[in-house]
N, C-alpha and C positions, 0 to 999 in steps of 0.2 A: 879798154878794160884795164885795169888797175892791176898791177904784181901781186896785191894783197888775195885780189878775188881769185885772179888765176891759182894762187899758191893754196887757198880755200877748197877750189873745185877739183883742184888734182889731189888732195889727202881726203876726199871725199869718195872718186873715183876708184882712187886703191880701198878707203876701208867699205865701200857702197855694198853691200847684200840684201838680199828680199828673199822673202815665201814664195817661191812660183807657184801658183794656181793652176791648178790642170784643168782641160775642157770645158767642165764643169763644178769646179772649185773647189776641186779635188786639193790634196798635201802635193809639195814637190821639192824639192834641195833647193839651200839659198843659193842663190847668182853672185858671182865675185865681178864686180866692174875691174877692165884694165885701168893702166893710166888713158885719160881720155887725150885723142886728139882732137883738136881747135880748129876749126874751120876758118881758114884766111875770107876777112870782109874784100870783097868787092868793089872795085874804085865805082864808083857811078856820078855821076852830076847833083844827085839828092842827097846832102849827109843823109845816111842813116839815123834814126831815132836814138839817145842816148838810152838808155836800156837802165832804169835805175835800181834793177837785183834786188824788186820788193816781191815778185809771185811770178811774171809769166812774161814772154818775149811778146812784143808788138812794134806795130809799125803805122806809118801812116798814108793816107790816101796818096799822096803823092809821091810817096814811096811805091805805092801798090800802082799808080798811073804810068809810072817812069817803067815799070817791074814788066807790064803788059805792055808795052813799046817792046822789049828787048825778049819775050819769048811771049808766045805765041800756045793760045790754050788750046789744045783737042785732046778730045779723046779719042784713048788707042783704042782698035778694035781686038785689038787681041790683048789685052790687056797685062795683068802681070808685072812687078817690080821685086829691086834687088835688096839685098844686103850689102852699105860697105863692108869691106875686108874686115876691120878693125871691129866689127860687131861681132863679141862673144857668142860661140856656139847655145847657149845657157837662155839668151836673152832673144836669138831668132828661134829656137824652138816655142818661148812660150808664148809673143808673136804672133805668132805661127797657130798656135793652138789656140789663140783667144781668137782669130778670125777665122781659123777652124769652124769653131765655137758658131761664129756667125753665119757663115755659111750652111750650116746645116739647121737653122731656125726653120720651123712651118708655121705659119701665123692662119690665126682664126678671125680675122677681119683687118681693118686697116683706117685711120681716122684722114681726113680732107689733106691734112700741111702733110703727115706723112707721104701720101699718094703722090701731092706735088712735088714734094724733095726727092723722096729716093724712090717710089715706087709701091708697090703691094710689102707687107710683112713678108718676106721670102729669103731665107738665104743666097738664092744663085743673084738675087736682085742686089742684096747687100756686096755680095762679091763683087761684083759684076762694078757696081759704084763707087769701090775702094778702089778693086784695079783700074779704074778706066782715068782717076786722080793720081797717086800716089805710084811716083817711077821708082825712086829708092829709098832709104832707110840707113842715116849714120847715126852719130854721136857729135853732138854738140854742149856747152855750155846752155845755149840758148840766152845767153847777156844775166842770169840772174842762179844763184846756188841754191835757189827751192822751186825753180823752174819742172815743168814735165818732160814739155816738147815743145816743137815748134815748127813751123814753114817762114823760111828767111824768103820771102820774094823774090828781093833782087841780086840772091845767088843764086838759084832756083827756086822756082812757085812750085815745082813739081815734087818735091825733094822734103819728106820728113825726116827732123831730125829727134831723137829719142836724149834724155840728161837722164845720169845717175838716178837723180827721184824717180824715175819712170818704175824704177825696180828698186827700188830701195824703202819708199814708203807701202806697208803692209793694206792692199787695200783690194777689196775682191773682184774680179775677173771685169766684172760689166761696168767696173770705173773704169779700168784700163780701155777698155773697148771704146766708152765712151770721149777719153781722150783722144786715141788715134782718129777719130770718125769727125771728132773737132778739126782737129791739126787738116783732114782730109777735104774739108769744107773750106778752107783758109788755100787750098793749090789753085783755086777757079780766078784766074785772072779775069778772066769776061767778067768776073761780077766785083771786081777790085780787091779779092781776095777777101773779103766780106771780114776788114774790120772791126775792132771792137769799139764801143764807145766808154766814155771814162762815167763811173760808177760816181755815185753823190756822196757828197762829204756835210755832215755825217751821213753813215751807210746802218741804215738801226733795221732789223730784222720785227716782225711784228710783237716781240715780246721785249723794245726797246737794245736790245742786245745789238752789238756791232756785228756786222756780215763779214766771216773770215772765210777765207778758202778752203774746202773742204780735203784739196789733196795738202794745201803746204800750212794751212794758220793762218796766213798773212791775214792782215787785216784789210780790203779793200775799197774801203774809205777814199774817192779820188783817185784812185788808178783805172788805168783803160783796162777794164776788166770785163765787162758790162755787154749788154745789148740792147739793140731798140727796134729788131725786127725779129720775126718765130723763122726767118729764110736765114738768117746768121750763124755766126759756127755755135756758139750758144743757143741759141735759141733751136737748131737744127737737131745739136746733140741730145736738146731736152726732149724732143717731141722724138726722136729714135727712142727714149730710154723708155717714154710712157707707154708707145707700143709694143717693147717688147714687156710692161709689165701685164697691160690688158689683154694682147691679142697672139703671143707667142703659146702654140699649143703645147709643143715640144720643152719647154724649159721648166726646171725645177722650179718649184716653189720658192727658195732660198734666191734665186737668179731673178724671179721677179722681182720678188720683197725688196732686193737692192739695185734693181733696177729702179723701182720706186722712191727710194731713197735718196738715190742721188741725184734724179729727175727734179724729185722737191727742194733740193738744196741749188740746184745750177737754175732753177727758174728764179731764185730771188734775184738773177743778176739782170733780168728783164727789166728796164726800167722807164720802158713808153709804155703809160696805161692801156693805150690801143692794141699793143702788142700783145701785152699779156690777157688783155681781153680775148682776143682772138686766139690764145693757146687754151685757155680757159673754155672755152667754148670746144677748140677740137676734141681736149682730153675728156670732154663726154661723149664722144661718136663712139 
């Protein structure tokens, strides 16, 4: 990574604030980012992927193959993970209260990929499937300065990392949620950490318009942004969003509507017909 980017990401870091959202997206005091610290890479036998700081951290199959040689997937039974030190009080409390948030869903039905991926609409189930993925929680760059988050693999597959953007772009409760649940589907070594595939160039949305990222702009045109299965972190996080807009009994009106919203926006990154066939088909169960 370049002097330039790092000296970028650290006056980003200091000036970084956001709106925290409360449980239910509710007002909350902006969040002050520290200076961040850098996660040292990992010698390994695979170069790592050169990270080209256009939307999102990835990696590649063989990175992800090497990654599950050197740890070892299960799930904990007791489940449960931490904060680094270095993670602001401001930024584990809201965290905190967006998986609050999900944990206390009660869902009034449930569609086929749902039931396969995580289970019934249920909070304790939601819980239960965060923690049984996700050991800790720091601060990273993540290779790119309009990044969310990310899972490095082959420093830990277990291991989310949170960037400035995570709290710093103004964006309400059930995108947030919807990212960590991403990042959370990307720790499953057994499934090769269920990479992304690289998006078509041109990338034209149905009214000819280029497909830009919905948390950062970028434009996604030819980046590994993408997916080509509804079991992928993409494709995973869309079919969570839609059931919590159909079948969530307990949420606000406002909490659906934008769960629907961003649902319709992260499915355009589905880009195997078959796939999106078959997400098409559940979002009517």
């Amino acid at each position: 990574m370049t002097r330039i980017v790092l000296a970028v990401l650290a006056l980003l870091a200091l000036a970084a604030t956001s709106r925290a959202d409360g449980v239910f997206d509710g007002g909350g005091k902006p969040i002050e980012m520290p200076p961040m610290k850098f996660s040292p890479t990992t010698k390994i036998k695979t170069s790592p992927t050169k990270q080209d700081g256009k939307d999102l951290y990835y990696f590649t199959p063989a990175e992800a193959k090497e990654a599950a040689k050197r740890f070892k997937f299960r799930v904990k039974s007791g489940g449960g993970w931490t904060f680094d030190a270095d993670v602001p009080q401001d930024i584990q409390d809201q965290m905190r209260a967006d998986l609050a948030f999900m944990a206390g869903v009660e869902g009034s039905g449930v569609s086929p990929l749902h039931q396969q991926i995580f289970g019934n609409v249920d909070g304790a189930v939601y819980k239960q499937w965060f923690d049984s993925r996700v050991s800790a929680i720091g601060l990273n760059d993540c290779g790119s300065p309009i990044a969310a988050a990310c899972v490095i693999p082959f420093e830990d597959p277990s291991k989310m990392w949170l960037t400035p953007n995570f709290v710093k772009f103004d964006h309400p409760q059930i995108s947030r949620i919807m990212v960590v649940y991403h990042e959370a589907r990307h720790t499953e070594t057994q499934n090769g950490n269920w990479p992304h595939a690289n998006c078509p160039d041109p990338f034209k949305d149905a009214k000819g318009n280029d497909i830009r990222g919905k948390w950062s702009g970028a434009l996604l045109a030819g980046e590994p942004a993408c997916d080509t299965t509804p079991l992928g972190s993409y494709g995973s996080s869309v079919i969570l969003l839609k059931n919590i807009e159909k079948h969530c009994a307990n949420c606000t009106d406002k909490v659906k509507m934008d769960a629907g919203i961003y649902a319709d926006d992260q499915v355009q990154r589905m880009i195997d017909p078959d796939a999106r066939r078959q997400m098409d088909e559940d979002f009517q169960k």
